[in-house]
PyMOL commands that place a pseudoatom at each C-alpha (Angstrom):
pseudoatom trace, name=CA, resn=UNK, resi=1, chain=A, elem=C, hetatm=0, pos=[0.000, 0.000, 0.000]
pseudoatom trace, name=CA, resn=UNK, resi=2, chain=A, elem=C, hetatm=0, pos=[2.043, 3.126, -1.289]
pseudoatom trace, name=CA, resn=UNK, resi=3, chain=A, elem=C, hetatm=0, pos=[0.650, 6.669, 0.666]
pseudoatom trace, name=CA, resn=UNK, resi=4, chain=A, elem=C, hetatm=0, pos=[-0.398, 9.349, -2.141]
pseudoatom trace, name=CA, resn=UNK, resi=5, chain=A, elem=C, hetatm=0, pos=[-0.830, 12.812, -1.906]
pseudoatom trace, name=CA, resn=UNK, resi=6, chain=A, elem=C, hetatm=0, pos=[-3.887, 13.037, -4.552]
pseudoatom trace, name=CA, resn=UNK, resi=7, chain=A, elem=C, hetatm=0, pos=[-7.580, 12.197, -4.076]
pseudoatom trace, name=CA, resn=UNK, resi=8, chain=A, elem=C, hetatm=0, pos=[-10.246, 11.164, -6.463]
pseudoatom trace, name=CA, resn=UNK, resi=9, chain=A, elem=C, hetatm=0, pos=[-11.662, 14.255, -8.591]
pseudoatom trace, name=CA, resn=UNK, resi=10, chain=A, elem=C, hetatm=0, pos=[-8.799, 15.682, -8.344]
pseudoatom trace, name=CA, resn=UNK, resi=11, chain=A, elem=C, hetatm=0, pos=[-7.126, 17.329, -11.770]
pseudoatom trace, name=CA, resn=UNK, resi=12, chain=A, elem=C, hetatm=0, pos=[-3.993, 15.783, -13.030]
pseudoatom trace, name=CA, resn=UNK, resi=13, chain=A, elem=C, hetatm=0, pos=[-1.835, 15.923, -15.931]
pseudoatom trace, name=CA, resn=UNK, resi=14, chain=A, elem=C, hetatm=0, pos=[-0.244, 12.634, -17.137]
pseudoatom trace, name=CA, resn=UNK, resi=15, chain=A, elem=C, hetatm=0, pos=[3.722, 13.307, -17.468]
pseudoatom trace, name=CA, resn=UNK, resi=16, chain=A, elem=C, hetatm=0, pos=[4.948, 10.113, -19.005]
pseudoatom trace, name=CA, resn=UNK, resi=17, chain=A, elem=C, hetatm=0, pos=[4.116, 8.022, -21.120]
pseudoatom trace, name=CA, resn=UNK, resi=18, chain=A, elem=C, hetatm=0, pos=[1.674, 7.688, -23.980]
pseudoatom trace, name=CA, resn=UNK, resi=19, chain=A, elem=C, hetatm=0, pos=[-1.028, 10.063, -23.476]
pseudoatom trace, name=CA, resn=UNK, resi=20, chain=A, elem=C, hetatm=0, pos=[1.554, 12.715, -21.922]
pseudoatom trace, name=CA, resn=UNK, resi=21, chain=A, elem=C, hetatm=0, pos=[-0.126, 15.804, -21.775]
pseudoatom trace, name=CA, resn=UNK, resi=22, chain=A, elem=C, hetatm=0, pos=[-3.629, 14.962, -21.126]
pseudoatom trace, name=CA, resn=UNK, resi=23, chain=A, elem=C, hetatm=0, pos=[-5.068, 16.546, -18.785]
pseudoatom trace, name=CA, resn=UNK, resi=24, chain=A, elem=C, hetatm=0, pos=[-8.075, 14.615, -16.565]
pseudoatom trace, name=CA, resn=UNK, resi=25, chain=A, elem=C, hetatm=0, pos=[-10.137, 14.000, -13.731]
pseudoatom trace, name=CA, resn=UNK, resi=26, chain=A, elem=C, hetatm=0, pos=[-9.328, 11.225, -10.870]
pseudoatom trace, name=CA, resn=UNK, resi=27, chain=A, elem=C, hetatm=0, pos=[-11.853, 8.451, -11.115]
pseudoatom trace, name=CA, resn=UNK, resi=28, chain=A, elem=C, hetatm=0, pos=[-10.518, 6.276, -9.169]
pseudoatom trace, name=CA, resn=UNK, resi=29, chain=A, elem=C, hetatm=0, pos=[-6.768, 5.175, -6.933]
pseudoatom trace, name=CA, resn=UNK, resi=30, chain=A, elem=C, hetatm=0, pos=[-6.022, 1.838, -6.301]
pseudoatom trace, name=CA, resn=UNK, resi=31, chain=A, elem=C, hetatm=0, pos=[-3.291, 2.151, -3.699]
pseudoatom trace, name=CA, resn=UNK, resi=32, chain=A, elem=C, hetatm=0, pos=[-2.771, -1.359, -3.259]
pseudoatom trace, name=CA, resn=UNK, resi=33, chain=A, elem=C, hetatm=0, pos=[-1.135, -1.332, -7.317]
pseudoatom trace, name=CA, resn=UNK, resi=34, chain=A, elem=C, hetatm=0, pos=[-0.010, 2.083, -7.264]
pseudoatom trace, name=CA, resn=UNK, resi=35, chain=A, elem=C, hetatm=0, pos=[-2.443, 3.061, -10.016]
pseudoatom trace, name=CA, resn=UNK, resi=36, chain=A, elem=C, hetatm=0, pos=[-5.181, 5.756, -11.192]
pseudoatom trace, name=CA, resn=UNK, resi=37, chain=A, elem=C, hetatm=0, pos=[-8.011, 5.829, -13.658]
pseudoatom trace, name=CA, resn=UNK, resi=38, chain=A, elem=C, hetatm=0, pos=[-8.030, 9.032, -15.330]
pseudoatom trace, name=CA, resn=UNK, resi=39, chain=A, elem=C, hetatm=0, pos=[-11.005, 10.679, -17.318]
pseudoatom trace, name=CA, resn=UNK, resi=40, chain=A, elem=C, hetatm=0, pos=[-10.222, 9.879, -20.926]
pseudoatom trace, name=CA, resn=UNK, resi=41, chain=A, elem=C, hetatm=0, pos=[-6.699, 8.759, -20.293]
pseudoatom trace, name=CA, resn=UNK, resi=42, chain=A, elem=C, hetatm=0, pos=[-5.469, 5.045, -21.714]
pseudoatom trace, name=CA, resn=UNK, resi=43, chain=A, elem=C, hetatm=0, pos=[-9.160, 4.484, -23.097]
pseudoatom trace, name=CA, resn=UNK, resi=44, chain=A, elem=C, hetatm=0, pos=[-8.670, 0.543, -24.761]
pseudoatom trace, name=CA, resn=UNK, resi=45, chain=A, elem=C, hetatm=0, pos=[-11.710, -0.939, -26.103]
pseudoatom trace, name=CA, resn=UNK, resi=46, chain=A, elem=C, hetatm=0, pos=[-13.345, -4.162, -24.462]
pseudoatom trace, name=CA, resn=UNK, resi=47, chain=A, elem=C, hetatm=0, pos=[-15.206, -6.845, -25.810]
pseudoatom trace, name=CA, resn=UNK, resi=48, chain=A, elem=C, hetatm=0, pos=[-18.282, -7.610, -23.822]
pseudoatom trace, name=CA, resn=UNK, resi=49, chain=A, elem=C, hetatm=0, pos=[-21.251, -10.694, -24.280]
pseudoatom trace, name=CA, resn=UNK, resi=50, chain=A, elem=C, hetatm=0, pos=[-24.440, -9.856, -24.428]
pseudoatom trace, name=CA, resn=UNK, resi=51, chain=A, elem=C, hetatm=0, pos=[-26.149, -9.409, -21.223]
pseudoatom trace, name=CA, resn=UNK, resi=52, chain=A, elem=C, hetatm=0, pos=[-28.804, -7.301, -19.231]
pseudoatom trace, name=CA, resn=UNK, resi=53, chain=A, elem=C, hetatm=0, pos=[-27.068, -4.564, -18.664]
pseudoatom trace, name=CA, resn=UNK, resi=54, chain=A, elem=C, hetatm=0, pos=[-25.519, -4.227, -22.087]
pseudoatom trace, name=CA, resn=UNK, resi=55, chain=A, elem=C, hetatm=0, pos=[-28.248, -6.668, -24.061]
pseudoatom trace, name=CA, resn=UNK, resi=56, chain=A, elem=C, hetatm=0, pos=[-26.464, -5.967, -27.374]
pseudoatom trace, name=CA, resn=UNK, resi=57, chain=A, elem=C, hetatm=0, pos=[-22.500, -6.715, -26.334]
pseudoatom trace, name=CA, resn=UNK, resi=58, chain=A, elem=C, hetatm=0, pos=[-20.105, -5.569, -29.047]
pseudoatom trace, name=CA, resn=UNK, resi=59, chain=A, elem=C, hetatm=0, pos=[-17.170, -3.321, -27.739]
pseudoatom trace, name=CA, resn=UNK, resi=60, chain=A, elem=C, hetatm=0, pos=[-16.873, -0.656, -25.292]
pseudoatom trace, name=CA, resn=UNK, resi=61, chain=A, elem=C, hetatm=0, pos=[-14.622, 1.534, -24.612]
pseudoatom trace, name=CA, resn=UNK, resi=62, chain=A, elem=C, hetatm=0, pos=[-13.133, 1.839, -21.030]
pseudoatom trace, name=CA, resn=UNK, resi=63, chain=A, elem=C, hetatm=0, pos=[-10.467, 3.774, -19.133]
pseudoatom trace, name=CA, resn=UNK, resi=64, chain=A, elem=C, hetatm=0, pos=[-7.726, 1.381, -18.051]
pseudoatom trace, name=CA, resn=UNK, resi=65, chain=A, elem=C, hetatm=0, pos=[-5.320, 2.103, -14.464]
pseudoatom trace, name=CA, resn=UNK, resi=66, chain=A, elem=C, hetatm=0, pos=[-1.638, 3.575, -15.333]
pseudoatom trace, name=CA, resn=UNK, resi=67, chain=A, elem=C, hetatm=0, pos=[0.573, 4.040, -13.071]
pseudoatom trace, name=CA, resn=UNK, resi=68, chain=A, elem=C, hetatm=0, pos=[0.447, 6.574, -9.946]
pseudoatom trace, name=CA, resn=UNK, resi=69, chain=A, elem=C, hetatm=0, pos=[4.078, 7.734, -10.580]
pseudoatom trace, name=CA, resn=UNK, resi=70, chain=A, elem=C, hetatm=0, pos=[3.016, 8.956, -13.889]
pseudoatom trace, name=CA, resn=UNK, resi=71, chain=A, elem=C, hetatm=0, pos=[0.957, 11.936, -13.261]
pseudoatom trace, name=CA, resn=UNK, resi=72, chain=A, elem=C, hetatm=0, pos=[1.039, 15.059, -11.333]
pseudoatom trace, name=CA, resn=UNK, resi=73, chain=A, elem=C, hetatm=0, pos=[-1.215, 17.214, -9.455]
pseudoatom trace, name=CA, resn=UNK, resi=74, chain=A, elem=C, hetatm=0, pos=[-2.700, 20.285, -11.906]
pseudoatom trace, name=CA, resn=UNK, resi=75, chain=A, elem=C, hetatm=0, pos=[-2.109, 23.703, -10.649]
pseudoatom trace, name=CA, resn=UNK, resi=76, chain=A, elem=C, hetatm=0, pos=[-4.765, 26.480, -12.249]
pseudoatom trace, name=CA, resn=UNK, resi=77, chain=A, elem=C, hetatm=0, pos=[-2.366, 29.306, -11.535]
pseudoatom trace, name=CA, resn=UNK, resi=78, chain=A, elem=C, hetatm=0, pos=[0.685, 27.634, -13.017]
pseudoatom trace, name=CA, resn=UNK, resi=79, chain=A, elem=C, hetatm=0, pos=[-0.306, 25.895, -15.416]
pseudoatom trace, name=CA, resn=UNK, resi=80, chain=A, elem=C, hetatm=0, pos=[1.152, 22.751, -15.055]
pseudoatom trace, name=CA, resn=UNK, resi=81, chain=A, elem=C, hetatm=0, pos=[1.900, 19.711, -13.447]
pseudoatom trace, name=CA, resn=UNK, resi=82, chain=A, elem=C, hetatm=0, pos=[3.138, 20.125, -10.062]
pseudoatom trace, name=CA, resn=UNK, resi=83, chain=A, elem=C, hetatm=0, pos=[4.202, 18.761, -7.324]
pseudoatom trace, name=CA, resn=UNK, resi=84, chain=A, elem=C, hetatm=0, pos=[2.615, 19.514, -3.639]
pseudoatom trace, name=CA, resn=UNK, resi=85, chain=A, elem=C, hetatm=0, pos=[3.589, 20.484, 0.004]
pseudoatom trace, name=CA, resn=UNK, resi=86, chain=A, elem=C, hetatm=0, pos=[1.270, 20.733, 2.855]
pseudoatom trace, name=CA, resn=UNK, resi=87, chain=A, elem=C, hetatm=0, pos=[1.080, 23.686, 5.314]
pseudoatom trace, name=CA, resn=UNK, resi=88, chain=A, elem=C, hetatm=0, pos=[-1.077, 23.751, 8.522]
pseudoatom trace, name=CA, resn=UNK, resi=89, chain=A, elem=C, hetatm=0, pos=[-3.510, 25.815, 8.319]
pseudoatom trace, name=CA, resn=UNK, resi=90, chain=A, elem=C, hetatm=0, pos=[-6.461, 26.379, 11.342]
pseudoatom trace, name=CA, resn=UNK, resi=91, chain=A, elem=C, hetatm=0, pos=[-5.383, 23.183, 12.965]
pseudoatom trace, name=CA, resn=UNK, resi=92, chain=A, elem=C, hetatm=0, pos=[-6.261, 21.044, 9.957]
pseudoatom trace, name=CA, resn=UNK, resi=93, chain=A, elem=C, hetatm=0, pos=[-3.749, 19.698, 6.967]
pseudoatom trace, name=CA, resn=UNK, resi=94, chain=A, elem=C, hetatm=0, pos=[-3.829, 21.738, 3.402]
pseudoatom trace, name=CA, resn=UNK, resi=95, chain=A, elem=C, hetatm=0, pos=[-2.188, 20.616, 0.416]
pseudoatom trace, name=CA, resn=UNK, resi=96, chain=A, elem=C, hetatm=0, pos=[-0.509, 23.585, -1.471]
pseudoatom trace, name=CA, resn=UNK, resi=97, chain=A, elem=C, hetatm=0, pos=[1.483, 24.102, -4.668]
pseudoatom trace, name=CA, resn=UNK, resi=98, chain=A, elem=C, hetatm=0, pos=[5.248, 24.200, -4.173]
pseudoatom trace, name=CA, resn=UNK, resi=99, chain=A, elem=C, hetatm=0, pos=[6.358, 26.917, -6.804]
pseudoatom trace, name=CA, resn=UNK, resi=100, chain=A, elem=C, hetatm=0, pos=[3.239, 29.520, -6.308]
pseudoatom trace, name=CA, resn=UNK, resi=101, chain=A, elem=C, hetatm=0, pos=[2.186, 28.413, -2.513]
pseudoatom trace, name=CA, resn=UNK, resi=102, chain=A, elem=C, hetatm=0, pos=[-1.468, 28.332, -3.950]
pseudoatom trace, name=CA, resn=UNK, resi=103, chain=A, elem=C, hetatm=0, pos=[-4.134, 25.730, -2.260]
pseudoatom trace, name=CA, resn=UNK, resi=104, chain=A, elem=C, hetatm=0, pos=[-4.935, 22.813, -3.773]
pseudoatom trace, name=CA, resn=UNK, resi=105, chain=A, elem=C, hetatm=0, pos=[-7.675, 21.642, -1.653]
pseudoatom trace, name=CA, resn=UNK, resi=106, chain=A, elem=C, hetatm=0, pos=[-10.734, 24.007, -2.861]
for i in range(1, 106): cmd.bond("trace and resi %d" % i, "trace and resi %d" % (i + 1))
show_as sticks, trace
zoom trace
């Protein structure tokens, strides 16, 4: 189990790999595997049977984990990928942006 400093619904840009660039939304973090499912990031197609909830089968398209290490934390005032500190602030933890100091927890 690896500790993370981002949360679903959080935006992150992917900095490695194949879709490098993208920009999405956290779906969901397995932290058991190190991994995240990112809004239209790694989208593979899968071949499904026909059943109730999908009575026609066919292909879908879904998006598949990649790897925690490989995206960053968005920042709105940089611009960028970033990475993240965390400053106390009224007795409770915040997570802040480590070039511009701004808060990433809304």
């Amino acid at each position: 189990m690896t500790s993370t400093n981002l949360k679903k619904n959080d935006n992150v840009v992917v900095i490695t790999g194949a879709d490098k660039g993208h920009r999405g939304k956290i779906l969901f973090i397995d932290t058991k595997k190190a991994r995240v499912v990112v809004e239209g990031v790694n989208k593979k197609k899968k071949f499904v049977r026909p059943s109730q909830q999908n009575p026609k089968g066919g292909a879908i398209s879904l998006e598949f984990p990649i790897a925690i290490s490989n995206v960053a934390l968005f920042c709105d005032k940089c611009k960028k990928g970033v990475r993240t500190g965390v400053q106390i602030k009224d007795n409770s933890k915040v997570r802040v942006c480590k070039k511009c100091g701004k808060n990433m927890d809304k």
